[in-house]
Structure formats: C-alpha cells, structure tokens
RODO-2510 file (C-alpha; in nm, 4 decimals, decimal comma):
residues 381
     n   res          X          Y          Z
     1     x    -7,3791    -3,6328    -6,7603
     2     x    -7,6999    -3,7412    -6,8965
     3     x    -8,0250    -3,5098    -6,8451
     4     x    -8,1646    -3,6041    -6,5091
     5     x    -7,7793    -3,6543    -6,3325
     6     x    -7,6050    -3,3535    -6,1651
     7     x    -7,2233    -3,2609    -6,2473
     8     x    -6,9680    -3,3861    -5,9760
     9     x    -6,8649    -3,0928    -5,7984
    10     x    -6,4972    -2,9578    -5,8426
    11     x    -6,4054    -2,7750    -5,5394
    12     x    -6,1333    -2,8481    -5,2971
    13     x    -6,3466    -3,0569    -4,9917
    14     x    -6,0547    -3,0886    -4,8041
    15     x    -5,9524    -2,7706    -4,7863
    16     x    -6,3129    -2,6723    -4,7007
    17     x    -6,3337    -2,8991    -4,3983
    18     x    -6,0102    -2,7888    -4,2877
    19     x    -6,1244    -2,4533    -4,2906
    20     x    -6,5094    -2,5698    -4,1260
    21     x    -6,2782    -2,7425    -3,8421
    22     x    -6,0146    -2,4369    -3,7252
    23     x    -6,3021    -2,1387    -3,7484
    24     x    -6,5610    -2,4178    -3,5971
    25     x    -6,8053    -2,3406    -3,7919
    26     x    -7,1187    -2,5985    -3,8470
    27     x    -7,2472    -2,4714    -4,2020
    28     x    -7,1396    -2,1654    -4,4431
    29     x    -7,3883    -1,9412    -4,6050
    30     x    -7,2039    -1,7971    -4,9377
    31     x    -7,3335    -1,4920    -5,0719
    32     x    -7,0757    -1,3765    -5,3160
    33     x    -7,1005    -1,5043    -5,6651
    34     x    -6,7703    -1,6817    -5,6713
    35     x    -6,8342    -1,8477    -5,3824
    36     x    -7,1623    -1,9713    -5,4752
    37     x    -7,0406    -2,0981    -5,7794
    38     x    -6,7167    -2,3037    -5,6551
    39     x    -6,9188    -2,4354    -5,3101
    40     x    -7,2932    -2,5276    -5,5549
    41     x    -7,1479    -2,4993    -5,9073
    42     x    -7,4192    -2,2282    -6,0069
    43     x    -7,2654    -2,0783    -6,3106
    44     x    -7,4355    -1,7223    -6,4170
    45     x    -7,3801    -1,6111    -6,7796
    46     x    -7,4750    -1,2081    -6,8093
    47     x    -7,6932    -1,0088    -6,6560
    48     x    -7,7828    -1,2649    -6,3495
    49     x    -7,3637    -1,2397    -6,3225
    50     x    -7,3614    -0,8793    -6,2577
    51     x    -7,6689    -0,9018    -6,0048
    52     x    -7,4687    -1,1109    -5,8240
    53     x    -7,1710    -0,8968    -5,7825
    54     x    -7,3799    -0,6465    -5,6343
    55     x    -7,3905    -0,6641    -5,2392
    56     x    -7,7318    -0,5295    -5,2153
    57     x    -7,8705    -0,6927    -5,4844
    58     x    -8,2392    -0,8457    -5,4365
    59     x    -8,2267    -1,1100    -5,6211
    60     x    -7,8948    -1,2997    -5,4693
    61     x    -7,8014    -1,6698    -5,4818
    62     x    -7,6893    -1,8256    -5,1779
    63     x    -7,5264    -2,1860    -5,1136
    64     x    -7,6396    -2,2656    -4,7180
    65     x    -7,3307    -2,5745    -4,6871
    66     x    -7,3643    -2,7812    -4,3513
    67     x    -7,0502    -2,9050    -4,2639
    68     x    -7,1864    -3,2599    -4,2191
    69     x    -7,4952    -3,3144    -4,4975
    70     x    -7,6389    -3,1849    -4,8034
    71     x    -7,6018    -2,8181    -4,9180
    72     x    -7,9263    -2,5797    -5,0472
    73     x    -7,9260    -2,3770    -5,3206
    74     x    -8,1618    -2,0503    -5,2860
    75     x    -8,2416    -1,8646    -5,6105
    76     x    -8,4821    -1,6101    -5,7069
    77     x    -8,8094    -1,7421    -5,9155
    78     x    -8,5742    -1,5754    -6,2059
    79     x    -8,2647    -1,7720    -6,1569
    80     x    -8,3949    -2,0696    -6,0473
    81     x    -8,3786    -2,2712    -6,4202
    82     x    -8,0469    -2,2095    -6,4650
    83     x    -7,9804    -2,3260    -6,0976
    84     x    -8,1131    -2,6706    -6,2058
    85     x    -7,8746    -2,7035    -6,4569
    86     x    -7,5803    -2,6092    -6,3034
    87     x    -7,5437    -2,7091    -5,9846
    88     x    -7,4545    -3,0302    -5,8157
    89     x    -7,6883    -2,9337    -5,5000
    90     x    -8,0326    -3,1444    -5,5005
    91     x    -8,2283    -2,9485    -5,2609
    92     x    -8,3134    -2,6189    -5,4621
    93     x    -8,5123    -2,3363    -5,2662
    94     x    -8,6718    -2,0742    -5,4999
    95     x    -8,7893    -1,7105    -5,3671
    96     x    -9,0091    -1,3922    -5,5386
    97     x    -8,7621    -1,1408    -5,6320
    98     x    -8,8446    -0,7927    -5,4205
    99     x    -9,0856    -0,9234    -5,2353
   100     x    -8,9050    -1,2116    -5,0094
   101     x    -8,5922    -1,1994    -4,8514
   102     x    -8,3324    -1,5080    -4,9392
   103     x    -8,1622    -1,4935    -4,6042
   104     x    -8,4891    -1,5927    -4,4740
   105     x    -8,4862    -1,8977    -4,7200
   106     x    -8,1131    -1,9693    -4,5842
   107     x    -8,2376    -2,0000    -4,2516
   108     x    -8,5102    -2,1944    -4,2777
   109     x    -8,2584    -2,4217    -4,4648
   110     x    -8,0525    -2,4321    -4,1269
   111     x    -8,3637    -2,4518    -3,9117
   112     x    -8,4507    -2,7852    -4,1041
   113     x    -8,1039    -2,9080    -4,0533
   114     x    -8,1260    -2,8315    -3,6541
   115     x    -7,8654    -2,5626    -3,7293
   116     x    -8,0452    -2,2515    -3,6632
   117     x    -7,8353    -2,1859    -3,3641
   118     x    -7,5238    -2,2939    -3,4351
   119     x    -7,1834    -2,1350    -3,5764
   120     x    -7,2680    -1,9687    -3,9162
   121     x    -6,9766    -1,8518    -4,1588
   122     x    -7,0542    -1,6028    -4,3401
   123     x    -6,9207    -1,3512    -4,6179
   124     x    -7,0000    -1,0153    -4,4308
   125     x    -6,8212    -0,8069    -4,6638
   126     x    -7,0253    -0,9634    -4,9659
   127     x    -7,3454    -0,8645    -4,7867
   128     x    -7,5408    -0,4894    -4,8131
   129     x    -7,6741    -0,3264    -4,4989
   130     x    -8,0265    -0,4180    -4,5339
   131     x    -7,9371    -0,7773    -4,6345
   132     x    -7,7516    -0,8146    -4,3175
   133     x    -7,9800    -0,6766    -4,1310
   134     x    -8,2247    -0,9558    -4,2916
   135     x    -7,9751    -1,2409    -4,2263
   136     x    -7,9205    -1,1068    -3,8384
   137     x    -8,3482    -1,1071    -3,8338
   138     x    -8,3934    -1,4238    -3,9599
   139     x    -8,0977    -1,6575    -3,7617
   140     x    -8,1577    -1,4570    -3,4098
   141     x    -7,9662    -1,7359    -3,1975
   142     x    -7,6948    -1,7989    -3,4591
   143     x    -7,3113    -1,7049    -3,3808
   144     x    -7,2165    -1,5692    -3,7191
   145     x    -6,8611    -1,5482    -3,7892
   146     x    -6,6864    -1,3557    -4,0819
   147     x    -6,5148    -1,6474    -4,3217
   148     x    -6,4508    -1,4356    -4,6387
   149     x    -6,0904    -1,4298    -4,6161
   150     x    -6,0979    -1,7939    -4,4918
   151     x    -6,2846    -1,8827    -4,8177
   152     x    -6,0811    -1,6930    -5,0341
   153     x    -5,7808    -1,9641    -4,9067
   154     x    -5,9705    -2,2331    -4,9437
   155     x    -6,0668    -2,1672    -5,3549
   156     x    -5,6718    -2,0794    -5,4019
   157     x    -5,5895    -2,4490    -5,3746
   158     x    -5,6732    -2,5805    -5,6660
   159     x    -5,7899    -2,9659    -5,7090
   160     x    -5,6820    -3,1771    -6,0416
   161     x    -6,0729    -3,1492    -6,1763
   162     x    -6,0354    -2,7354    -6,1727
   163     x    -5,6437    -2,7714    -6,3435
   164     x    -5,8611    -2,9369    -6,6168
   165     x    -6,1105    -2,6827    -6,6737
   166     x    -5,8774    -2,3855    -6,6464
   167     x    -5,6498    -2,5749    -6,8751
   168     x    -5,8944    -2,5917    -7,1036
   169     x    -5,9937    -2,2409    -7,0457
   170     x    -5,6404    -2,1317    -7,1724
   171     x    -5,6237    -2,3161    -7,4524
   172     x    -5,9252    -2,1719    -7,6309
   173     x    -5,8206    -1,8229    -7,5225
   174     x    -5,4722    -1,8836    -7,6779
   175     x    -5,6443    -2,0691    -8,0407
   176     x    -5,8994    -1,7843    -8,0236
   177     x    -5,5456    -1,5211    -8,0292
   178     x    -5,3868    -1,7266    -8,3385
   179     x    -5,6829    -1,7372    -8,5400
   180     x    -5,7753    -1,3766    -8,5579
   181     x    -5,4477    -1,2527    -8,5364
   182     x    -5,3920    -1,4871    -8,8135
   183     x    -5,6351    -1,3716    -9,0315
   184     x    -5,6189    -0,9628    -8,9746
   185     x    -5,5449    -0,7744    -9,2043
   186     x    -5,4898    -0,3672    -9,2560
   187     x    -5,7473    -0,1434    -9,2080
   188     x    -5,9495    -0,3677    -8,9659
   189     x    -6,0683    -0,2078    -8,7064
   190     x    -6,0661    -0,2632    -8,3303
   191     x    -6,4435    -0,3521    -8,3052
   192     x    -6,4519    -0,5725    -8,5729
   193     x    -6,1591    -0,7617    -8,4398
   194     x    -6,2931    -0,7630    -8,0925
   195     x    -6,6157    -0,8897    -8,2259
   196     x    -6,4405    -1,1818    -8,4049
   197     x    -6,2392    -1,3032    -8,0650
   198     x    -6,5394    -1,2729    -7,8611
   199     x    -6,6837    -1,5271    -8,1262
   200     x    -6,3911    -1,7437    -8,1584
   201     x    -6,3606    -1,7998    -7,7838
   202     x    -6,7493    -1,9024    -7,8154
   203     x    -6,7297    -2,0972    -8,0880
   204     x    -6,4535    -2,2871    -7,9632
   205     x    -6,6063    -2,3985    -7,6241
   206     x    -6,5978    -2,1499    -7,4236
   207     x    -6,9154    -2,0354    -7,2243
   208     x    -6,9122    -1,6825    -7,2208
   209     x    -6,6161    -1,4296    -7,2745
   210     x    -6,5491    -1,0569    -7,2015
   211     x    -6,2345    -0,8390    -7,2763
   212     x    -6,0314    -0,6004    -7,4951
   213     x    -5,8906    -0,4954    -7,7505
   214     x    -5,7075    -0,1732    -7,7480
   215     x    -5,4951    -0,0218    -8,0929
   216     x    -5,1824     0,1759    -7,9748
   217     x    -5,3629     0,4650    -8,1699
   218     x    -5,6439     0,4561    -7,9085
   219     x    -5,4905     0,6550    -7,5934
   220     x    -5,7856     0,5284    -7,3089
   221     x    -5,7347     0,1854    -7,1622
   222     x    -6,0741    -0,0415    -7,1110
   223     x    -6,2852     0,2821    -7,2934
   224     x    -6,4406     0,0075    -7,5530
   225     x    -6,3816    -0,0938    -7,8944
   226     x    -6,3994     0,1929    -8,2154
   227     x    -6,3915     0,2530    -8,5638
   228     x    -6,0388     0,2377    -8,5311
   229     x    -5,8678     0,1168    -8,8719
   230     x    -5,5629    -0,1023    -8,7409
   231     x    -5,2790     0,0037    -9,0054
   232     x    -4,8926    -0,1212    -9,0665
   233     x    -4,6799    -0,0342    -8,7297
   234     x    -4,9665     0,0038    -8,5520
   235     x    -5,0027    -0,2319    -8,2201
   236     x    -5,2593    -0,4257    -8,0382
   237     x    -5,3190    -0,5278    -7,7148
   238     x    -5,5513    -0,7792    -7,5365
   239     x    -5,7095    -0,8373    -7,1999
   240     x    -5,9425    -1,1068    -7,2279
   241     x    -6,1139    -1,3580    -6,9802
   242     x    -6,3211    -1,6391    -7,0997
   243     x    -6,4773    -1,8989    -6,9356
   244     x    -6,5421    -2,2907    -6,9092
   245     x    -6,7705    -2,4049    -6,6535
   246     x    -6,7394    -2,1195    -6,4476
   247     x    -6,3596    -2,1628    -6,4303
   248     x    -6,1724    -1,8189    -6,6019
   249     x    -5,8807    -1,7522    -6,8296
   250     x    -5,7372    -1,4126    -6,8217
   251     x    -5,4473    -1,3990    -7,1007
   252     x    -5,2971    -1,0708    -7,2670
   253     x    -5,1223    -1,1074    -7,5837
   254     x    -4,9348    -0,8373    -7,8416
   255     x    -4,9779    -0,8037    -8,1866
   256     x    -4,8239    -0,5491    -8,4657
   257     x    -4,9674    -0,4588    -8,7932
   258     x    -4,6103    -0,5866    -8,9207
   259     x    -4,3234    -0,5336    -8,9862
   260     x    -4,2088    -0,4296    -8,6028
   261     x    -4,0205    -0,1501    -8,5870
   262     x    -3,6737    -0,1779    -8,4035
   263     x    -3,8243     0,0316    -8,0954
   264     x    -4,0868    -0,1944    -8,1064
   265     x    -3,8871    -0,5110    -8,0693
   266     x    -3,7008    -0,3410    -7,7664
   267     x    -3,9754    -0,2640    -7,5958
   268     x    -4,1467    -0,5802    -7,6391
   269     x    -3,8235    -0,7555    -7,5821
   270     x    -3,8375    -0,5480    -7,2288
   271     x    -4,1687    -0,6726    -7,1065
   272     x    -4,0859    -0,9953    -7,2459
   273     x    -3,8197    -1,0870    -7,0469
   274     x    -3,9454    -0,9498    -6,6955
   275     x    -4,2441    -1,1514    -6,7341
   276     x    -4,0080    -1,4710    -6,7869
   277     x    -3,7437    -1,3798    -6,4894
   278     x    -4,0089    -1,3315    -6,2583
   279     x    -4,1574    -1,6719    -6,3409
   280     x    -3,8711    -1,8605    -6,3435
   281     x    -3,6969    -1,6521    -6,0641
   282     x    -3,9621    -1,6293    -5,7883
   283     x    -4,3584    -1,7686    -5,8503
   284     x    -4,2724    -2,0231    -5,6248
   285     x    -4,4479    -2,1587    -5,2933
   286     x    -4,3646    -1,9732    -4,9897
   287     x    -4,3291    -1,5952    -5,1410
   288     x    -4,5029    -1,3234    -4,9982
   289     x    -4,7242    -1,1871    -5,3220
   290     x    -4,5838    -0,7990    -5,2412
   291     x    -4,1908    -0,9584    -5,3084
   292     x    -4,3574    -1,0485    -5,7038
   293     x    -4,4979    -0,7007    -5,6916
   294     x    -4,1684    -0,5563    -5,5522
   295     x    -3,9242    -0,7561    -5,8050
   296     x    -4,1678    -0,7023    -6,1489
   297     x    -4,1241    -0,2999    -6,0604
   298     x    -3,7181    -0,3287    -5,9388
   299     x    -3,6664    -0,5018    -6,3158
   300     x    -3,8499    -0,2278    -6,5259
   301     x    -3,6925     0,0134    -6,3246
   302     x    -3,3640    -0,1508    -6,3947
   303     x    -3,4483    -0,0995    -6,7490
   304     x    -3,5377     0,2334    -6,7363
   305     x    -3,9083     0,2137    -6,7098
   306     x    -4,0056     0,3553    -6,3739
   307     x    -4,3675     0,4187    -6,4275
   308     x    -4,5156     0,0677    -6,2963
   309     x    -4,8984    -0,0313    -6,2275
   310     x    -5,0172    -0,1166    -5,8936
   311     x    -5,0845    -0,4223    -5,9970
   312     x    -4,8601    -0,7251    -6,1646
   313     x    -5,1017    -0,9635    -6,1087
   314     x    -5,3739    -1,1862    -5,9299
   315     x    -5,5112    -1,5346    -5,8399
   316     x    -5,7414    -1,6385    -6,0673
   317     x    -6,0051    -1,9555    -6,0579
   318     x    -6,3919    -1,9499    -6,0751
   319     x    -6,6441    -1,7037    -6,1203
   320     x    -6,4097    -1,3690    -6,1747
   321     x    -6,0711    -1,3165    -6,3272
   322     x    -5,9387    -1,1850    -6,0258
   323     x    -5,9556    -1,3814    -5,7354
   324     x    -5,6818    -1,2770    -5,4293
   325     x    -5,4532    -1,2587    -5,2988
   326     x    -5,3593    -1,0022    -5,5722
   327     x    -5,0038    -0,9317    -5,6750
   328     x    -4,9607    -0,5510    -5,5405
   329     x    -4,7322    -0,3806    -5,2609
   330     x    -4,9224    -0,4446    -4,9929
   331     x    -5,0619    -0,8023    -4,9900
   332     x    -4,8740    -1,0362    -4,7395
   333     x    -5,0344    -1,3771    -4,8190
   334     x    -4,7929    -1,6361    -4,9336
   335     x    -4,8017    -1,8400    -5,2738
   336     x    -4,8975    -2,1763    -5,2252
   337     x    -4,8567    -2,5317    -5,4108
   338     x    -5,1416    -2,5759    -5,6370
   339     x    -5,2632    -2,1976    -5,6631
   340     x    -5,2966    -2,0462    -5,9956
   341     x    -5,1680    -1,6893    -6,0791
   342     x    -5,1992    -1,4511    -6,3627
   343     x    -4,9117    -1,2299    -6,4049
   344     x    -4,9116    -0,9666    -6,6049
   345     x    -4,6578    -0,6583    -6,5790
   346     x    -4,7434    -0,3874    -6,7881
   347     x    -4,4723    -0,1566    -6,8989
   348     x    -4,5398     0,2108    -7,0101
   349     x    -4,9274     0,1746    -6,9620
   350     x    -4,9658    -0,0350    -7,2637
   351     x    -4,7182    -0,3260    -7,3511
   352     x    -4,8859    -0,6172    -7,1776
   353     x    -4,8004    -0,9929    -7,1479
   354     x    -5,0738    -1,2273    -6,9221
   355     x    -4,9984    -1,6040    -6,8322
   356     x    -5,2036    -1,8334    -6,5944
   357     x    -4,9007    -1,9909    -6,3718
   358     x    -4,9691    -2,2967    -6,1461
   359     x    -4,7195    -2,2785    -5,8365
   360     x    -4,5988    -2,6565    -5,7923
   361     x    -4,4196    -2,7790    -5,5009
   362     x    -4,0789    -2,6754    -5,6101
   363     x    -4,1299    -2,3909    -5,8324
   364     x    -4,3713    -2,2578    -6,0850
   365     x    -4,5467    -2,4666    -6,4211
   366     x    -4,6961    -2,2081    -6,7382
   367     x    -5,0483    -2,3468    -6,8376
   368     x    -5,0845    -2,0856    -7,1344
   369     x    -4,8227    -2,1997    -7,3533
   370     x    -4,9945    -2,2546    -7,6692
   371     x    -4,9195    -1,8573    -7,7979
   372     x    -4,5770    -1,8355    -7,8906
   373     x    -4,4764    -1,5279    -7,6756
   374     x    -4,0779    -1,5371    -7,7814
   375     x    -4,1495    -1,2598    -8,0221
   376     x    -4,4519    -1,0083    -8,0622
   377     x    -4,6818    -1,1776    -8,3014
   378     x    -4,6670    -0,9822    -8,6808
   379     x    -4,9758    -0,9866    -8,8265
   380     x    -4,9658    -1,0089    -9,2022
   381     x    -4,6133    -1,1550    -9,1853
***
C-alpha cells in the first residue's frame, strides 16, 4: 500500500448484501466499534478504543454504508488522523467533540445520498439514550430498523483475507508464549513477565496487545500483575489477546516453574484432553453453541470436576476478543462453515487452555498450533 492508496477492505460483502437484501434495508449506520472497524477498517489502538465501547460516548465513530455506493466515515476532530490511515472509506466527515452531534453528520451523509428517508439499520443496543434520541432528531422520515444481531452473523463468516490476518494474529501470540516462557527463570515475577509478553507480541508484529498473567500463588483472577516471585512448582496461566489489523487472537497457555508435580500432570492432563474431545468431537457446522457449552461441563463432570464457568468459549474476529455467539447454556445460534471460535474450558477456576478453531465444512481446523499443548510447558527444563 503505498502512502496516498487505501487498504482493500476485508469484510465478508456477500454476506453483507445478503443481510441488506432480507431486512431491506438501503444503508447501515454502525455505531459499535467492531462494527465500524470490519464495515470502514478504522482500527483504534487505546484510549480512542475504550471511547468507543462506551454507548454514550461523545466522541463515537460511525460507518454510514449505502447498500448501493460509497460508505462515510464520521470521526471526531480527535480521531479523525487515525481515520485516514486506516480506513478504506474515501469520503471522511470530521465533527467537534461535545459540541456536535455525529448522528447529525450520519444523516447528512444519507441526505446527500437521497437516503434520508429510506430503511436505516441500525445498532440500537450500541447506542445511549441521548444519542438515540439525536439519531431519531436528525433522520425524522427514516424507518430505522434494529440490525445488531443481523450484523453480528454477518462478521461470523469469515472471508480468506481475515483467515490471513487472524492467522497471523496466532502465530505471534503463540512465538510471543515460547520465547518468554523460554527464557524465565525462578524468582521472576508476574509483572516482569507480563511486561516482557506484552513486548514480544509488539515487537513481533502485532499492533497492540492486552492480557494476563496470573501465578497459581495469586488467588484473584484478572486483579493485575504483582511482585509475585514465580518459584519451582509454582504455575502460570495466560489470557492474552493481541491484535493485527484490527483482527484479535485470544490464546491461553500453561506453564510450571518445573519439574511438574504428578498432581500437576493430572490435572493438566484433565483440561487437556476435554479441550481436544470437544474439538474433534463436536466444533462442527450445524451445532447449537449451548450443546459445546453442555458437553465441555458433562466431561469435567465426568472427571470429577463439577465446578464449571459459564463460559467455554466465544467467536472471535475484529475489534474485541469476544465476538458472539458465545459458547454458554443459553445461546441457540448454530456454528457455521468459516466462523472462528475460541474455546477455552477452564477447570477448577484456574487451569486454562485457549485455541482459535475455524469450523470447515465437515468438521473443525486448529489455527493456533504453533504451542505445543501435548504437555504443560516446564520452564527451566
């Protein structure tokens, strides 16, 4: 891509007119930021990330897409440089921050497109009270019609360009895990090796990154990384998510200050092989995502383990780490070809395996198999 060109956009278009074509809808206005990011390819590092995630937020991007013509991309004043460089949309609308509304930007977007009445999706549980009762002001004689869920579908199905980037997305999570569990050594602490995979993720391509890194002598889950020296039979866990242009991975990997205890190797062992079964077994196209749920927690409870999470896993793609339909007892959407889960049971509160899955036609392909999962990874071995 040379300086002046704008990056080929990634998401599915057929899926997307599909969906335009049953809700008969003439143009979508995204709000959310993983929306805006797979429909314009805005990416948001940081801070501008987290005001996006925010439904009341006043300084929101939204992608205004026309289902026949040229999208807009409205950012605040503040945003509005890194929209140039990210997304593949040439008509870029800037607004002041707190002092003028982007719905009213959207609309006049629509009005100049001769779409200011017509059939507007829209994500209308992405969008505060006060910001909806901006977008109702400003599109009066629009028919605006909830598509969150219909979007959500649409980003599931995953074309060959987004395979690529979350490929690549898994591979430098996975090198990241071998070279500083590699290197560790005793008495290392949790923040210091935290701090190291955060930089190896950069450093190798991705991004950004977030995550953790929890010591089995630390007894809160996600409470941040301490002082905590890492010492022989102690454990480690991960949960990290890093990202390549916009596109996540979320892997979780073991390690033991070595030599593993016996117990250790059980339980591991445990874990281990659920997380295989239920790939092999039934991450295939066509099952209902509460039936993974429902066979992850029948197999620890087999074991002897009946204290399962709510959660075994999630679809995962751009933006967030955690895309739906989630892996949990109640969710009845289906796995489909060419959707990408992370599954992740979690036995005991603590021993935690993650994989990105693609679900082919027939069954089920792992994408993170770089990190030798057969046996918990000894550190110092």
């Amino acid at each position: 891509m040379t300086a002046t060109s704008r990056p080929e956009p990634t998401y599915n278009a057929v899926e997307l007119l599909r969906m335009y074509d049953e809700l008969g809808l003439d143009a979508v206005i995204a709000r959310s930021g993983r929306n805006v990011a797979y429909l314009a390819g805005m990416r948001f590092p940081g801070t501008l990330g987290r005001l996006q995630d925010f439904a009341h937020a006043p300084r929101a991007v939204l992608a205004v897409i026309p289902r026949d013509g040229d999208g807009t991309l409205v950012a605040s004043n503040i945003a509005a440089g890194l929209a140039k460089r990210t997304t593949w949309l040439d008509d870029i609308r800037t607004y002041v921050e707190y002092s003028e509304s982007p719905f009213a930007v959207a609309a006049q977007a629509l009005a100049d497109r001769g779409l200011a009445r017509g059939r507007i999706g829209v994500e209308r549980r992405e969008i505060g009270a006060q910001q909806w009762d901006d977008l109702l002001a400003a599109l009066p004689d629009a028919e605006l019609v909830d598509c969150t869920d219909a979007l959500e579908g649409v980003r599931n199905i995953k074309t060959p360009a987004e395979l690529t980037l979350l490929r690549n997305a898994v591979r430098i999570q996975d090198e990241a895990h071998l070279e500083v569990f590699g290197n560790a050594k005793p008495d290392e602490t949790e923040r210091e090796l935290h701090a190291r995979m955060i930089g190896a993720m950069l450093r190798l391509g991705a991004e950004s990154a977030h995550g953790m890194l929890q010591s089995s002598k630390t007894p809160m889950t996600y409470g941040g990384e301490g002082d905590v020296p890492i010492q022989r039979g102690d454990l480690i866990r991960t949960d990290y998510v890093c990202y390549v242009e916009g596109y996540a991975a979320n892997l979780s990997r073991m390690a033991v200050m070595g030599p593993a205890s016996e117990e250790q190797e059980r339980l591991y062992g445990i874990v281990r092989d659920v997380h295989r079964e239920t790939i092999a077994t039934i991450l295939r196209p066509g099952v209902p995502a509460h039936e993974v749920y429902a066979f992850v927690k029948e197999r620890f409870v087999a074991a002897g383990h009946p204290r399962v999470s709510g959660l075994v896993g999630h679809s995962i793609g751009v933006w967030w780490h955690q895309e739906e339909p989630m892996l949990v007892p109640s969710e009845t959407r289906v796995l489909r070809p060419n959707m990408v889960v992370c599954l992740e049971p979690i036995l005991d509160g603590f021993w935690h395996l993650q994989d990105e899955i693609l679900i082919t036609d027939s069954g089920s392909e792992l994408i993170s198999d770089l990190f030798d999962t057969d046996r918990i990874f000894t550190i110092g071995a």
